[in-house]
KOLKERO-52149 format. One record per residue (C-alpha): x, y, z; residue in three letters; residue number from 1. Coordinates in Angstrom, 2 decimals, always signed. Example, Ala and Ser with C-alpha at 12.3 -4.5 7.8 and 13.67 -1.06 7.14 Angstrom:
// residues 2
<miba><u>+12.30</u><v>-4.50</v><w>+7.80</w><resn>ALA</resn><resi>1</resi></miba>
<miba><u>+13.67</u><v>-1.06</v><w>+7.14</w><resn>SER</resn><resi>2</resi></miba>
// end
This chain:
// residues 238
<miba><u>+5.26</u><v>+20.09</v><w>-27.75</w><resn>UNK</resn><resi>1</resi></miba>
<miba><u>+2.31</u><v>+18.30</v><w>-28.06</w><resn>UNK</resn><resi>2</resi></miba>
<miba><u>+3.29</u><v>+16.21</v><w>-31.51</w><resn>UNK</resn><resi>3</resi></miba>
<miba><u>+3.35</u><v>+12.59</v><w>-31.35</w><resn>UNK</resn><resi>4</resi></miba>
<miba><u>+2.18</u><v>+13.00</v><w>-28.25</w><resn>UNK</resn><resi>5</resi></miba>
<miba><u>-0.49</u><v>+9.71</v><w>-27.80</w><resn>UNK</resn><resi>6</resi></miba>
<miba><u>-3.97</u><v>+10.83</v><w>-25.43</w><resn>UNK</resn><resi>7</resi></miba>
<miba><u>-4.47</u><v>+8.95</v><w>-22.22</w><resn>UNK</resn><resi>8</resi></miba>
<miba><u>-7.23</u><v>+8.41</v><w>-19.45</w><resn>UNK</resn><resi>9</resi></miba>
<miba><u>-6.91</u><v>+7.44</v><w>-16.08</w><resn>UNK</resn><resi>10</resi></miba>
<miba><u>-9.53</u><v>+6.40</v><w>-14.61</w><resn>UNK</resn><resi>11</resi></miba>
<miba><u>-9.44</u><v>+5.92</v><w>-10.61</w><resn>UNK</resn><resi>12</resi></miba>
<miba><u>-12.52</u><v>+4.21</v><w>-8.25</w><resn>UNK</resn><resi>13</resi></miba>
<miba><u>-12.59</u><v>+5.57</v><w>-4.86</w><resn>UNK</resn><resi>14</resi></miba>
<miba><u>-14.57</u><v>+4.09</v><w>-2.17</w><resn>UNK</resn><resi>15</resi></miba>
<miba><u>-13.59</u><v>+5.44</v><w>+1.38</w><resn>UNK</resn><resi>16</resi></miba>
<miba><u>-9.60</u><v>+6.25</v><w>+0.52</w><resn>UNK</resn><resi>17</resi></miba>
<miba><u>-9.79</u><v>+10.01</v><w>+2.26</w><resn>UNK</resn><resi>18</resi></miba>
<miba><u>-6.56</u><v>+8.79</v><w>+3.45</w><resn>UNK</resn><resi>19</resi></miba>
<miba><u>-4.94</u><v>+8.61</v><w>+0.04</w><resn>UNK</resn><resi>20</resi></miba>
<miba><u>-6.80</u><v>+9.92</v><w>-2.42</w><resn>UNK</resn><resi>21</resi></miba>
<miba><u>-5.04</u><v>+13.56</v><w>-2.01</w><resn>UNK</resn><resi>22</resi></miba>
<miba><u>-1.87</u><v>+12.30</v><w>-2.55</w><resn>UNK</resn><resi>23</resi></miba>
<miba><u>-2.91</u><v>+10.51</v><w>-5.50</w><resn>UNK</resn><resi>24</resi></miba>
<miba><u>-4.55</u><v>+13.33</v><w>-7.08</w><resn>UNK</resn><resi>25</resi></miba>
<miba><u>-1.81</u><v>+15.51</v><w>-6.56</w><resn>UNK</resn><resi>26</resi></miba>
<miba><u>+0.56</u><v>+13.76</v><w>-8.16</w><resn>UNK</resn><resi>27</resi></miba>
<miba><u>-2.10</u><v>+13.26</v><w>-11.21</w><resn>UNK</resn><resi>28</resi></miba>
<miba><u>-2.17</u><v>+16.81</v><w>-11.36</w><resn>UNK</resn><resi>29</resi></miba>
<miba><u>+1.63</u><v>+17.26</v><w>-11.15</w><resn>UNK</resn><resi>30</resi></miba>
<miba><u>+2.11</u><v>+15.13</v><w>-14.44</w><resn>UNK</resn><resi>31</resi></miba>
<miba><u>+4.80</u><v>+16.35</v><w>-16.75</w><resn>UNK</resn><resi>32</resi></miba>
<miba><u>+2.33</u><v>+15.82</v><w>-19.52</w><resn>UNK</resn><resi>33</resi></miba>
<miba><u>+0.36</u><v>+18.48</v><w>-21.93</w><resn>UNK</resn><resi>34</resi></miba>
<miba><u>-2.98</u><v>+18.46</v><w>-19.96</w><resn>UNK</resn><resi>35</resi></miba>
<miba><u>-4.61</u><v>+18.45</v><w>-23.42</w><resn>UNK</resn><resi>36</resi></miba>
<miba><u>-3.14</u><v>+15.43</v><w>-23.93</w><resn>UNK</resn><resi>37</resi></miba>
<miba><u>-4.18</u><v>+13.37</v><w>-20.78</w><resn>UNK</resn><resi>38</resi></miba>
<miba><u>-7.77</u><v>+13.47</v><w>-18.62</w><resn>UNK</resn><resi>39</resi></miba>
<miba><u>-8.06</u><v>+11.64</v><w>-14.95</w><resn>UNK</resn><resi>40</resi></miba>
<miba><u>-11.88</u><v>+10.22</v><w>-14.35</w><resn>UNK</resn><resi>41</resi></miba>
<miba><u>-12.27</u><v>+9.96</v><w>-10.74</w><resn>UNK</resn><resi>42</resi></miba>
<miba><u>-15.34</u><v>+7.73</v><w>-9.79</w><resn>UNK</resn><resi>43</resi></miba>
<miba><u>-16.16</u><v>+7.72</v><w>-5.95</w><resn>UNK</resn><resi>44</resi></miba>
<miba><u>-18.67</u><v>+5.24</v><w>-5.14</w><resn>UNK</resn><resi>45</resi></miba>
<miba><u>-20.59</u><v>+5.02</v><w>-2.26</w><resn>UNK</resn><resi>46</resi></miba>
<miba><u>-18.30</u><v>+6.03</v><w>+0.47</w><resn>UNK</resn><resi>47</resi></miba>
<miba><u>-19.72</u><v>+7.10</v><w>+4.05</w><resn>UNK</resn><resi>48</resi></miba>
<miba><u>-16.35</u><v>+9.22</v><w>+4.27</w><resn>UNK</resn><resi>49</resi></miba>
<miba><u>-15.20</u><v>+12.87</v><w>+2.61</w><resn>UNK</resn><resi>50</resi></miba>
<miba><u>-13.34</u><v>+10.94</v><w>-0.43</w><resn>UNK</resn><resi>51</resi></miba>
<miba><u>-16.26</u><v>+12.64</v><w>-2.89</w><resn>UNK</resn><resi>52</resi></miba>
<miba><u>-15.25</u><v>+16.15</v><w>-0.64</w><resn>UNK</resn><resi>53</resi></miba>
<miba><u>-11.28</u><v>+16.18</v><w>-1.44</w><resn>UNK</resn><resi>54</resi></miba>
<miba><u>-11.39</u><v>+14.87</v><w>-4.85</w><resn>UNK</resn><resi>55</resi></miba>
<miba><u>-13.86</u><v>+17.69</v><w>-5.44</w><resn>UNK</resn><resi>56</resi></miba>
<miba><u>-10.93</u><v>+20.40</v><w>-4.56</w><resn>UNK</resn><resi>57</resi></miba>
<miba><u>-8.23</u><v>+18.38</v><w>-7.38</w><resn>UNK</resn><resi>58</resi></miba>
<miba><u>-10.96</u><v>+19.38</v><w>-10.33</w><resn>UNK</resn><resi>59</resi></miba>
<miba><u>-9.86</u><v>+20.76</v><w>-13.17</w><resn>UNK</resn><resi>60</resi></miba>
<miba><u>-10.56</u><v>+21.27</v><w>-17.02</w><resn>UNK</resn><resi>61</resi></miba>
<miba><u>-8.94</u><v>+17.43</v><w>-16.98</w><resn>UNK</resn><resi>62</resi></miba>
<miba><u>-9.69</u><v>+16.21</v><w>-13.95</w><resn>UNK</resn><resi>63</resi></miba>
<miba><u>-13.04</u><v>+15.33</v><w>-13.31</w><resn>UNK</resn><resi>64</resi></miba>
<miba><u>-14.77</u><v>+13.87</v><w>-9.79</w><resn>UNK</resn><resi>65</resi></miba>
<miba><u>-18.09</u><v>+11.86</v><w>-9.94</w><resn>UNK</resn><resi>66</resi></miba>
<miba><u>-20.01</u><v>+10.38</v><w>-7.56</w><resn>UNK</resn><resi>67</resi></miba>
<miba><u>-21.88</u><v>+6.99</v><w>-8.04</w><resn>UNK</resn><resi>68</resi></miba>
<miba><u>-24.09</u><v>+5.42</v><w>-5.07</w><resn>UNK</resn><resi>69</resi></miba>
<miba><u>-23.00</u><v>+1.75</v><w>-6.31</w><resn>UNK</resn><resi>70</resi></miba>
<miba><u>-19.82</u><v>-0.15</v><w>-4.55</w><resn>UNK</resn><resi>71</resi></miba>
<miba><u>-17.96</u><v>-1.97</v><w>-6.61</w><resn>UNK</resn><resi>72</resi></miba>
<miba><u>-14.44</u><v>-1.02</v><w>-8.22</w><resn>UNK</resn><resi>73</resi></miba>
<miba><u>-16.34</u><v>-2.84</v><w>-11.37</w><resn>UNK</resn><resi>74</resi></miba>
<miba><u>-19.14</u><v>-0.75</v><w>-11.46</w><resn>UNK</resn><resi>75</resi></miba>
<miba><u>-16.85</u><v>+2.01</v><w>-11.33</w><resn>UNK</resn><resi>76</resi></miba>
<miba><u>-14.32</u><v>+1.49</v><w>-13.60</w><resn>UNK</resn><resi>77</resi></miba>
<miba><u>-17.16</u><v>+0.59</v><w>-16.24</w><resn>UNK</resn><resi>78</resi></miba>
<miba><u>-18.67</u><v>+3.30</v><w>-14.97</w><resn>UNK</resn><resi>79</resi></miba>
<miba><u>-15.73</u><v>+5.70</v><w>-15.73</w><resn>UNK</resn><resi>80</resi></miba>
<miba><u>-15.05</u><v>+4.13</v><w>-19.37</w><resn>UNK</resn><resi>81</resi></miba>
<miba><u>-18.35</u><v>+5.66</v><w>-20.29</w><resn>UNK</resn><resi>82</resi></miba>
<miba><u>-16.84</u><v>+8.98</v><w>-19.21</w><resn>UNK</resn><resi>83</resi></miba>
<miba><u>-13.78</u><v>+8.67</v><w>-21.53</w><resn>UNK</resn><resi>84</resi></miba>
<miba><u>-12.73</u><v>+11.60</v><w>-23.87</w><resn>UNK</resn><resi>85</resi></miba>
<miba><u>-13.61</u><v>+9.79</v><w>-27.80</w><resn>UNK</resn><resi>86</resi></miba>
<miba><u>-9.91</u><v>+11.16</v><w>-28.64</w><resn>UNK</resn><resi>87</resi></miba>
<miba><u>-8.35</u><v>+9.04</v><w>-25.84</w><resn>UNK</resn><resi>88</resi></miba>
<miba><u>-5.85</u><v>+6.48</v><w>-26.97</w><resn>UNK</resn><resi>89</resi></miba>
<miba><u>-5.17</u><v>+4.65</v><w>-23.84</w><resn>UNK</resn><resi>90</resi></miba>
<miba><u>-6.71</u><v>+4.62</v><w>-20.36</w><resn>UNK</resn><resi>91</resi></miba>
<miba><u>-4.97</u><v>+3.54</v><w>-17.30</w><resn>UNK</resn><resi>92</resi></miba>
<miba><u>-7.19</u><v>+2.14</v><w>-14.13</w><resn>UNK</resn><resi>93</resi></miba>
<miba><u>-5.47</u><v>+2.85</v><w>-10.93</w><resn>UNK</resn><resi>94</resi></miba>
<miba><u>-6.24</u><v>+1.89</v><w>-7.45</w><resn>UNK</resn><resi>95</resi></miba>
<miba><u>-6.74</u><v>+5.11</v><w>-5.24</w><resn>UNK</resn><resi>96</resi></miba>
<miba><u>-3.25</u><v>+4.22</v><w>-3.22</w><resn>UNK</resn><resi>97</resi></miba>
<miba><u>-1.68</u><v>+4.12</v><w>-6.39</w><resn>UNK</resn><resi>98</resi></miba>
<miba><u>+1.47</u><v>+6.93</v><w>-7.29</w><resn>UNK</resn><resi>99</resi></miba>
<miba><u>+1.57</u><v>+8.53</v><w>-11.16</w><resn>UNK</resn><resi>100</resi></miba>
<miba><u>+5.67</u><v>+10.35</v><w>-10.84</w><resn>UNK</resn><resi>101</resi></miba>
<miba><u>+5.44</u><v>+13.14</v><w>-13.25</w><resn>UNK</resn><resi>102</resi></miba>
<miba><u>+7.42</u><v>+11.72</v><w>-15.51</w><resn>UNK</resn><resi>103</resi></miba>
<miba><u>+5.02</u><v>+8.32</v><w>-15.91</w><resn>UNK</resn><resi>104</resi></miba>
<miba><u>+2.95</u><v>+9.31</v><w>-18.79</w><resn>UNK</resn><resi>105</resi></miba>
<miba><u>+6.02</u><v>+10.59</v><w>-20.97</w><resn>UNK</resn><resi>106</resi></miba>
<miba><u>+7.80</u><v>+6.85</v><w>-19.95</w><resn>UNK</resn><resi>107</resi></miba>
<miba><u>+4.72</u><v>+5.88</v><w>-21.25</w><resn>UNK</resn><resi>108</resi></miba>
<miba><u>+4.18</u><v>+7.42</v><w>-24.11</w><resn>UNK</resn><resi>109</resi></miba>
<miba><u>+7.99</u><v>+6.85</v><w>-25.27</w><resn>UNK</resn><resi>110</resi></miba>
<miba><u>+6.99</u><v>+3.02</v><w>-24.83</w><resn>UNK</resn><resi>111</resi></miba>
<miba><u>+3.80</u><v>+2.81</v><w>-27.01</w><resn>UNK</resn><resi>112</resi></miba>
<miba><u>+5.13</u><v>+4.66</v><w>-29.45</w><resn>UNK</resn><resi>113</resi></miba>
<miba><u>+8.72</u><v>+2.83</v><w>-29.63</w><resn>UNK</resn><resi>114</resi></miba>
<miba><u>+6.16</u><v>-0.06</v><w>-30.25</w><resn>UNK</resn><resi>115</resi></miba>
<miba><u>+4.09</u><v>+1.07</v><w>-32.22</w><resn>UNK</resn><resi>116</resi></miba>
<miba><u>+4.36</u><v>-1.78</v><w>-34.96</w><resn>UNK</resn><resi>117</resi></miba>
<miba><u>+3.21</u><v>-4.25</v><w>-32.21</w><resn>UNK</resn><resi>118</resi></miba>
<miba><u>-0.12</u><v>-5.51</v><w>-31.55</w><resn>UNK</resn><resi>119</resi></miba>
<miba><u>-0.36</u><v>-4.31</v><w>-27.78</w><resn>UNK</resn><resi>120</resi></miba>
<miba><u>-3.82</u><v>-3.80</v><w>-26.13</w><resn>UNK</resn><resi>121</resi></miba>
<miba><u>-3.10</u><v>-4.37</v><w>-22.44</w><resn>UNK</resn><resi>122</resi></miba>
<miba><u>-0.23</u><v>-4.03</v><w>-19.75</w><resn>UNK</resn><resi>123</resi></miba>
<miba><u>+0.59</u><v>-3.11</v><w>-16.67</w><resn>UNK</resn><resi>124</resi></miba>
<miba><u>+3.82</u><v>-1.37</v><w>-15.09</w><resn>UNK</resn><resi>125</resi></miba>
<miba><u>+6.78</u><v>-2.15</v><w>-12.47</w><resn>UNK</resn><resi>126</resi></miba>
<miba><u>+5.90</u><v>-0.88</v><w>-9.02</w><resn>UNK</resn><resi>127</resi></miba>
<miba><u>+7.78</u><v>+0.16</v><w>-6.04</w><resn>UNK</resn><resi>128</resi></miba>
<miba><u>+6.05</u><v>+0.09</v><w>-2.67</w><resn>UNK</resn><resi>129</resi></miba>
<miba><u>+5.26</u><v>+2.61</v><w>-0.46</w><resn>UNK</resn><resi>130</resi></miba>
<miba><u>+6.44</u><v>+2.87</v><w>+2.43</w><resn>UNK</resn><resi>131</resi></miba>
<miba><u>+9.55</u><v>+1.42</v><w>+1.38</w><resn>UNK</resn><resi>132</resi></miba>
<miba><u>+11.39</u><v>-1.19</v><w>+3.07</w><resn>UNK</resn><resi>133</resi></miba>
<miba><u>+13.74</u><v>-3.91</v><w>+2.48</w><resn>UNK</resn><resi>134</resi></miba>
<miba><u>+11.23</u><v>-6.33</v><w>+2.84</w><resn>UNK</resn><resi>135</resi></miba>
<miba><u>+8.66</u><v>-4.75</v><w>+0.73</w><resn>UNK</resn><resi>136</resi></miba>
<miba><u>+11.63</u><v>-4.14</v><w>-2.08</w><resn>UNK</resn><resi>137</resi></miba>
<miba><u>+12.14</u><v>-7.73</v><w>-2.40</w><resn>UNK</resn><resi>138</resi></miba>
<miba><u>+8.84</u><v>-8.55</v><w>-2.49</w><resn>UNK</resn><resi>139</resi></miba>
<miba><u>+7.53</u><v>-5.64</v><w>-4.89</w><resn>UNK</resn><resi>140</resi></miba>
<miba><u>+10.84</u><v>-7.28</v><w>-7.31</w><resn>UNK</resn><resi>141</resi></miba>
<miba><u>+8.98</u><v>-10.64</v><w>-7.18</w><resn>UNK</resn><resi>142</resi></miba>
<miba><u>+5.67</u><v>-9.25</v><w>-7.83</w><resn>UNK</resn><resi>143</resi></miba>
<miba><u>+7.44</u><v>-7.69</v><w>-10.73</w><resn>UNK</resn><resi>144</resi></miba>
<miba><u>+8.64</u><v>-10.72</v><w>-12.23</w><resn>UNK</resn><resi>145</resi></miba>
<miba><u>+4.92</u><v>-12.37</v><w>-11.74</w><resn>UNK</resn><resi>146</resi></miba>
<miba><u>+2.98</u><v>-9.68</v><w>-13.20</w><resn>UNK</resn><resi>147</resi></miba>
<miba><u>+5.91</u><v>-10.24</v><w>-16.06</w><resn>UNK</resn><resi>148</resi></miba>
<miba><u>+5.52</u><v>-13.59</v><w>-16.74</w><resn>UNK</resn><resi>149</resi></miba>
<miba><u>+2.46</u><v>-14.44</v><w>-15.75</w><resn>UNK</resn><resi>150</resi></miba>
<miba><u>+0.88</u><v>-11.77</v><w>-17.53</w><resn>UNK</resn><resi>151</resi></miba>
<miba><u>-1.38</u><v>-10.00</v><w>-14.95</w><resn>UNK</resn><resi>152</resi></miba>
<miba><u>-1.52</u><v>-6.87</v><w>-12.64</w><resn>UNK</resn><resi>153</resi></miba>
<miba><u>-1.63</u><v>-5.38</v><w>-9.20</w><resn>UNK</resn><resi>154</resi></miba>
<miba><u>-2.99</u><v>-1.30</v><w>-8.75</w><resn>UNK</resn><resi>155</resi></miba>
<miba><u>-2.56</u><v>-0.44</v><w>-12.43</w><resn>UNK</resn><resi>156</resi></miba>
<miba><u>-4.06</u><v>-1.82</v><w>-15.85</w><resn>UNK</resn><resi>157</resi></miba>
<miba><u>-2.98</u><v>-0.19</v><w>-18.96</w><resn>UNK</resn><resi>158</resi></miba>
<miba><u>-6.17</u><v>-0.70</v><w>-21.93</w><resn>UNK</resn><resi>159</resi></miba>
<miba><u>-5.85</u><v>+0.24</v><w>-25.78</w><resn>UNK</resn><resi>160</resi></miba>
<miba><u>-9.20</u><v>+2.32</v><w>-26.09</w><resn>UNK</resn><resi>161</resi></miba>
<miba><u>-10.17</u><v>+0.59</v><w>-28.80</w><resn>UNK</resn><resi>162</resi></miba>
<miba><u>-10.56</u><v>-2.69</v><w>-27.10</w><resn>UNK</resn><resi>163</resi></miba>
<miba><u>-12.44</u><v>-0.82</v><w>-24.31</w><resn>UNK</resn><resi>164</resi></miba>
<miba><u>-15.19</u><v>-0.56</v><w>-26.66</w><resn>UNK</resn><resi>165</resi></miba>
<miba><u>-15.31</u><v>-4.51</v><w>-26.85</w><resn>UNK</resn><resi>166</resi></miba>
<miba><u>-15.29</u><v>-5.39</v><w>-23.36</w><resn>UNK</resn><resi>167</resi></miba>
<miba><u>-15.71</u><v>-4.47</v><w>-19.57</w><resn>UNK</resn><resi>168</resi></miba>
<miba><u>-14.83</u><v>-5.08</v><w>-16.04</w><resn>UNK</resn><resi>169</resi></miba>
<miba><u>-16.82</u><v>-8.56</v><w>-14.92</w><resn>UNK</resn><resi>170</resi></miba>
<miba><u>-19.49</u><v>-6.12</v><w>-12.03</w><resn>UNK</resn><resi>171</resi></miba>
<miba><u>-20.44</u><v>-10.17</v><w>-10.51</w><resn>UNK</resn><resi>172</resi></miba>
<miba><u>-16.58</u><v>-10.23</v><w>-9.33</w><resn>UNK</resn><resi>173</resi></miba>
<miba><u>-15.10</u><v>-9.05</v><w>-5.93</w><resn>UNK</resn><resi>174</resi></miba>
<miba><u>-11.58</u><v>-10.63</v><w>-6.52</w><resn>UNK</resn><resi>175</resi></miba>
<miba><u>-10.45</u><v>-11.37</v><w>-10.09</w><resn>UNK</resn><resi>176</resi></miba>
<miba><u>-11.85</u><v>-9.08</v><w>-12.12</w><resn>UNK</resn><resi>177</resi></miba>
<miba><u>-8.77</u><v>-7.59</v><w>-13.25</w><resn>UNK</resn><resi>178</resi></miba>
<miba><u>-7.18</u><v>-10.85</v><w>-14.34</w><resn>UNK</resn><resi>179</resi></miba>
<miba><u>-10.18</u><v>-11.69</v><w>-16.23</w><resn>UNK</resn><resi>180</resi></miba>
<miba><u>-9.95</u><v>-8.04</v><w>-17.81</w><resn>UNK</resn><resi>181</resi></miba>
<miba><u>-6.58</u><v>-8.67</v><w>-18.76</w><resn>UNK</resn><resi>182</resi></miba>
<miba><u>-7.44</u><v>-12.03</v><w>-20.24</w><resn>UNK</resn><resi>183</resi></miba>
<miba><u>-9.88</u><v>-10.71</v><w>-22.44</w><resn>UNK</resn><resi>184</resi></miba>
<miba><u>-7.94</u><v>-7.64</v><w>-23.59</w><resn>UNK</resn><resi>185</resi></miba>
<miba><u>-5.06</u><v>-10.48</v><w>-24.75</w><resn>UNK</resn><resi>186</resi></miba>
<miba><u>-7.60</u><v>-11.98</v><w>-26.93</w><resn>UNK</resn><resi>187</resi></miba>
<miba><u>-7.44</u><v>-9.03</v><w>-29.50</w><resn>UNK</resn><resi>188</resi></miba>
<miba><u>-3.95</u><v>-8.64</v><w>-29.15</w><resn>UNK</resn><resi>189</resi></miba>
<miba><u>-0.59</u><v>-8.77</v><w>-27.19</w><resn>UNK</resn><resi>190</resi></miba>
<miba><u>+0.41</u><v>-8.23</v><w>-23.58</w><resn>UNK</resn><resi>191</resi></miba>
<miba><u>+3.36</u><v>-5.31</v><w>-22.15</w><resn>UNK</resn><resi>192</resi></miba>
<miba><u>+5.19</u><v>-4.88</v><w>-19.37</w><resn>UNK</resn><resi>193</resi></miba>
<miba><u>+6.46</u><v>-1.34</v><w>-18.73</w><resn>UNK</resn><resi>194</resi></miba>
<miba><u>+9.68</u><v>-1.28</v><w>-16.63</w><resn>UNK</resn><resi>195</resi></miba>
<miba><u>+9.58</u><v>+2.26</v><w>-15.37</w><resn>UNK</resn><resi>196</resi></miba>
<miba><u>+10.91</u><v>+4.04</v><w>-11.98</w><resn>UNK</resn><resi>197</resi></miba>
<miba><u>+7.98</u><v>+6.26</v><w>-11.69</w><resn>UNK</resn><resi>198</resi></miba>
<miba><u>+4.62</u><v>+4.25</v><w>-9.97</w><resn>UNK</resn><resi>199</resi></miba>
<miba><u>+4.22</u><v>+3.61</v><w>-6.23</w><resn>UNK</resn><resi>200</resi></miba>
<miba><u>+1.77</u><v>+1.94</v><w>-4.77</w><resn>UNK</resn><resi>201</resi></miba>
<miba><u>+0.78</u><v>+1.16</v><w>-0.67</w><resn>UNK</resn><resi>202</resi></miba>
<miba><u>+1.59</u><v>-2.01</v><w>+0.90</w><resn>UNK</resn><resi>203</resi></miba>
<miba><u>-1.18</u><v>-1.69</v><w>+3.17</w><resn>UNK</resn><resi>204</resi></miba>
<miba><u>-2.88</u><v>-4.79</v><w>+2.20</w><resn>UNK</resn><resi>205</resi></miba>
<miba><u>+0.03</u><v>-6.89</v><w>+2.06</w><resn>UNK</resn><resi>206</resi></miba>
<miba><u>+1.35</u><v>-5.70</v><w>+5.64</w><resn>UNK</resn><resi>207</resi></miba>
<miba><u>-2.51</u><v>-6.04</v><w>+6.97</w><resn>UNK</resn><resi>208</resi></miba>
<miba><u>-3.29</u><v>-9.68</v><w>+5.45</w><resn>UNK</resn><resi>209</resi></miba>
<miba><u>-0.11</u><v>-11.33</v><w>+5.36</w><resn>UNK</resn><resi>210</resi></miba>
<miba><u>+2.44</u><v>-11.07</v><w>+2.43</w><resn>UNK</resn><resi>211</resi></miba>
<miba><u>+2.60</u><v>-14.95</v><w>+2.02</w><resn>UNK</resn><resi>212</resi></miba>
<miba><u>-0.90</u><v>-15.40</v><w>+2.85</w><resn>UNK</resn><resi>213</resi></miba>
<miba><u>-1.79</u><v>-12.90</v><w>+0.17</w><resn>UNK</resn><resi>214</resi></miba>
<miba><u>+0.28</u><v>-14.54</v><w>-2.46</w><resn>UNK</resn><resi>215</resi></miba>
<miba><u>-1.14</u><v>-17.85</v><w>-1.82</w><resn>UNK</resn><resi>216</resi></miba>
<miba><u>-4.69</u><v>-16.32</v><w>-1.33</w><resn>UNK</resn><resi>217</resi></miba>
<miba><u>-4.56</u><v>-14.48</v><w>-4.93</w><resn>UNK</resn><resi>218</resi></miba>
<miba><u>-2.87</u><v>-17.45</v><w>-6.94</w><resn>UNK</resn><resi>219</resi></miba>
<miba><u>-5.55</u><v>-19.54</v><w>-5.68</w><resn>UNK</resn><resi>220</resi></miba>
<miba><u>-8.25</u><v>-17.01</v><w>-6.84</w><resn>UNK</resn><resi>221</resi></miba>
<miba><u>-7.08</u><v>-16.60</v><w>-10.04</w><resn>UNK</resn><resi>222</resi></miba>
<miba><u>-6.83</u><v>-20.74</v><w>-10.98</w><resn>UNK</resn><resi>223</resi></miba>
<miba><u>-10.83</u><v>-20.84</v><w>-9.68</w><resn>UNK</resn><resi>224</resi></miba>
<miba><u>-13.11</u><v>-21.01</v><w>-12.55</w><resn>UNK</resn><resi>225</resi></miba>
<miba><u>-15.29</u><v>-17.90</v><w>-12.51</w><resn>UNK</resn><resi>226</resi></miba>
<miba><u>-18.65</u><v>-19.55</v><w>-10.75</w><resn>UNK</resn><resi>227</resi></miba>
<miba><u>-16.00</u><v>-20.40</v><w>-7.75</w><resn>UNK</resn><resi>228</resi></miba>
<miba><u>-14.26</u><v>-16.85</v><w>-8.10</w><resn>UNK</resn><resi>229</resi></miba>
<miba><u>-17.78</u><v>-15.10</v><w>-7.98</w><resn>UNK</resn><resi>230</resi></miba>
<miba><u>-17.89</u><v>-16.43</v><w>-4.64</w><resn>UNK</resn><resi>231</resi></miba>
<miba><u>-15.44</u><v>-15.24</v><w>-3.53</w><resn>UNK</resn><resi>232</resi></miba>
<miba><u>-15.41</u><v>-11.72</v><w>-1.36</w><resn>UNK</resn><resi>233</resi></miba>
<miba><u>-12.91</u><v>-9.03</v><w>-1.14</w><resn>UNK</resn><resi>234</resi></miba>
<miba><u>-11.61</u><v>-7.71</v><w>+2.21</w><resn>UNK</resn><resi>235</resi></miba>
<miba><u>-11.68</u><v>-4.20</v><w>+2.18</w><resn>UNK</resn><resi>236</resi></miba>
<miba><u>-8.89</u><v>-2.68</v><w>+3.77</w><resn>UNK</resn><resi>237</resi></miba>
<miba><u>-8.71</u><v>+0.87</v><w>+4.67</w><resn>UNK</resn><resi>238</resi></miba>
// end
């Protein structure tokens, strides 16, 4: 049944992630959702790997690989909002380590709808870490409780469509661009936090760089005023 059933696009940059973006494709394809209802926009840019190769093989009549010689997970988020279907609703940005369960887009859906009558334009989602570990539990239930409060993300940004249309990723950032995104999305309406089972995301970063350090690294980042956070450069870690 495709009544009441709202439209979403993911949208998913790509730059060198051979070693995950199968995984995340096949669990985009896997989605317990009409696949009239939902499109995935993956944008690889400028990777010297086969990440433009293996998304190739996930293409489908909704899932759709392009290639863009400009880095920058700006540049290709913007560049995949130009991409979106005009009967889209929603569209969801994920980071290419980032899990979609098949039930996600039906949790959802069930959401928005439910709360409807609110002004929502942005949110993001719980996550649970991958691998998991009792150390990466607690901190993923933290994280949780930030992204809550505070009113930010990490791996996934949920954006009404309509706002889209308004506003874009900030292509001069390396770090921050997200908050900033999120920021801007608030100002035409109100923030959610989706409390679902059903998105993973890799804790390669955090077991790389430090947990702590990485905390303390991206609340400092996101208190800079934006001519200090242009500055500042993103580690890429692979």
């Amino acid at each position: 049944m495709e009544q009441g059933k709202l439209f979403f696009s993911i949208i998913v940059p790509a730059h060198n992630e051979e070693k995950y973006i199968e995984e995340t494709l096949i669990n985009i394809k896997n989605l317990n959702y009409p696949n009239t209802k939902f499109e995935a926009i993956i944008v690889e840019n400028g990777s010297t790997d086969k990440t433009y190769l293996l998304a190739k093989n996930f293409e489908t009549s909704n899932i759709t690989v392009f290639s863009s010689t400009e880095k920058g997970v700006s540049k290709a988020r913007n560049f995949g909002i130009k991409k979106i279907n005009p009967n889209s609703d929603w569209t969801v940005f994920l980071d290419a380590d980032t899990i979609l369960k098949s039930k996600f887009l039906n949790d959802l859906n069930i959401f928005l709808q439910k709360n409807s009558a609110k002004n929502y334009t942005v949110g993001t989602t719980a996550l649970k870490p991958l691998p998991e570990s009792p150390k990466a539990r607690r901190w993923f239930i933290f994280w949780d409780m930030s992204h809550k409060l505070f009113k930010v993300s990490y791996s996934i940004q949920i954006i009404k469509n309509s706002v889209l249309k308004n506003i874009k990723y900030d292509e001069t950032l390396d770090m921050g661009e997200d908050i900033k995104m999120i920021k801007e999305a608030r100002t035409f309406g109100q923030f959610f936090f989706l409390p679902t089972p059903n998105v993973f995301t890799s804790t390669r970063r955090f077991e790389e760089v430090g947990w702590w350090k990485l905390f303390f690294q991206w609340t400092i980042i996101a208190n800079l005023p934006h001519f200090l956070q242009k500055k500042q450069n993103y580690k890429v870690t692979r």
